[in-house]
C-alpha positions in Angstrom: -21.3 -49.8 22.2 -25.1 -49.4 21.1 -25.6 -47.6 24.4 -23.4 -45.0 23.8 -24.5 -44.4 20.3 -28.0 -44.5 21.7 -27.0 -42.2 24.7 -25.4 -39.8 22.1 -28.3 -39.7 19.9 -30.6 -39.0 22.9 -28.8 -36.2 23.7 -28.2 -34.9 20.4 -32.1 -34.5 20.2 -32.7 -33.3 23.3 -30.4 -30.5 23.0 -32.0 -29.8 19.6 -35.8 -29.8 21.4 -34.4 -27.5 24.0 -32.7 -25.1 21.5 -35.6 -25.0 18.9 -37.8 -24.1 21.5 -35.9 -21.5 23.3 -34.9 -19.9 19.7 -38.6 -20.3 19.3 -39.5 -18.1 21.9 -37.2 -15.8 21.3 -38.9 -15.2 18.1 -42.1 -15.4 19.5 -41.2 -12.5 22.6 -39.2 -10.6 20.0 -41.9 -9.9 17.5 -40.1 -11.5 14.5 -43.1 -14.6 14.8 -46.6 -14.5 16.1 -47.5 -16.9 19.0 -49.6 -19.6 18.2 -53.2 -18.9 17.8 -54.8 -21.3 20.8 -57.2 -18.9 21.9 -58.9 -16.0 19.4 -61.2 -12.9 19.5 -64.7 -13.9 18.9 -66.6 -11.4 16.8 -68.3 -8.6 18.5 -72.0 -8.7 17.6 -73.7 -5.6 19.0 -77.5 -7.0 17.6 -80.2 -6.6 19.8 -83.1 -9.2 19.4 -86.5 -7.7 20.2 -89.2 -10.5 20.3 -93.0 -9.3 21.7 -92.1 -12.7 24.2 -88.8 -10.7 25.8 -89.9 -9.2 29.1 -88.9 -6.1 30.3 -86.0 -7.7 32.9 -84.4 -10.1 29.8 -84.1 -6.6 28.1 -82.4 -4.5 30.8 -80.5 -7.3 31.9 -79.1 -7.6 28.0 -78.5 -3.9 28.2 -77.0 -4.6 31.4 -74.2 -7.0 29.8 -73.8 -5.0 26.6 -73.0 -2.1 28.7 -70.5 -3.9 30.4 -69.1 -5.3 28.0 -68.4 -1.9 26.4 -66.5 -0.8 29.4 -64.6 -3.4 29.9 -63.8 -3.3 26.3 -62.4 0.0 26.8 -60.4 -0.2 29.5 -58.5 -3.7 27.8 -59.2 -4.8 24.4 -60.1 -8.4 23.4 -57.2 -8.4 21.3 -55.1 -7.9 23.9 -56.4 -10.1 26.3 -55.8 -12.8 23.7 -52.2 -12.1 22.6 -51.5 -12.4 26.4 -53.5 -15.6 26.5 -52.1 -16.8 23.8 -48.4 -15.8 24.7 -48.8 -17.3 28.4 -50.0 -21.0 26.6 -46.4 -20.2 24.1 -44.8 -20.2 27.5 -46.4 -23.5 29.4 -45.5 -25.4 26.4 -42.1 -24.5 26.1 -41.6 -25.1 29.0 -43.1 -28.7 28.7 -41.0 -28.7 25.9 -37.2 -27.6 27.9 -37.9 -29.7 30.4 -38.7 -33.1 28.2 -35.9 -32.3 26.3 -33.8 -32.1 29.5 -35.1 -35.4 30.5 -34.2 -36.6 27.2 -30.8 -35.5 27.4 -30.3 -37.2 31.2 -31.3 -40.3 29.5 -28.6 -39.7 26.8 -25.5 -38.6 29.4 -26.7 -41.7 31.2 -26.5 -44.3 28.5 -23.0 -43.0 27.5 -21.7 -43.7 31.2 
């Protein structure tokens, strides 16, 4: 008797952890919700230190990576590299999350046999 109520509960909840999370990302890949902010943009700093000790190389190889940076900049933005970052981490743990609630369930159905 306390297995099935135990086996019903189990599934109870994992059915709720698998529907929370795929209503979740529904929200989420619908644009009602933002994804959770894992990762973020850092803040662009465009500042340029010129010390007398700098040598000519540490300067052009500074230009060097500013300039790259700008291009690369303008062909993706940070931004969007981090809403994609941030959306694929969404997606691993939602999926983490369907398939512990599946295991959850299976527990559940097997109890109540």
């Amino acid at each position: 008797m306390i297995n099935k109520i135990l086996g019903y509960i189990l599934l109870v909840v994992g059915i709720v952890i698998i529907t929370g999370s795929m209503w979740q990302s529904y929200n989420i890949f619908s644009n009602k919700i933002s994804a959770p902010l894992i990762f973020s943009t850092p803040p662009a700093s465009n500042t340029t230190t010129n010390t007398g000790t700098q040598n000519q190389q540490d300067q052009l190889q500074q230009l060097l990576s500013l300039a790259t940076q700008k291009q690369v900049g303008q062909m993706i933005s940070p931004d969007t590299i981090t809403k994609i970052l941030n959306l694929l981490s969404w997606s691993l743990l939602a999926t983490v999350l369907v398939f512990g609630g599946g295991a959850i369930a299976g527990i559940g159905v097997k109890l109540i046999k």
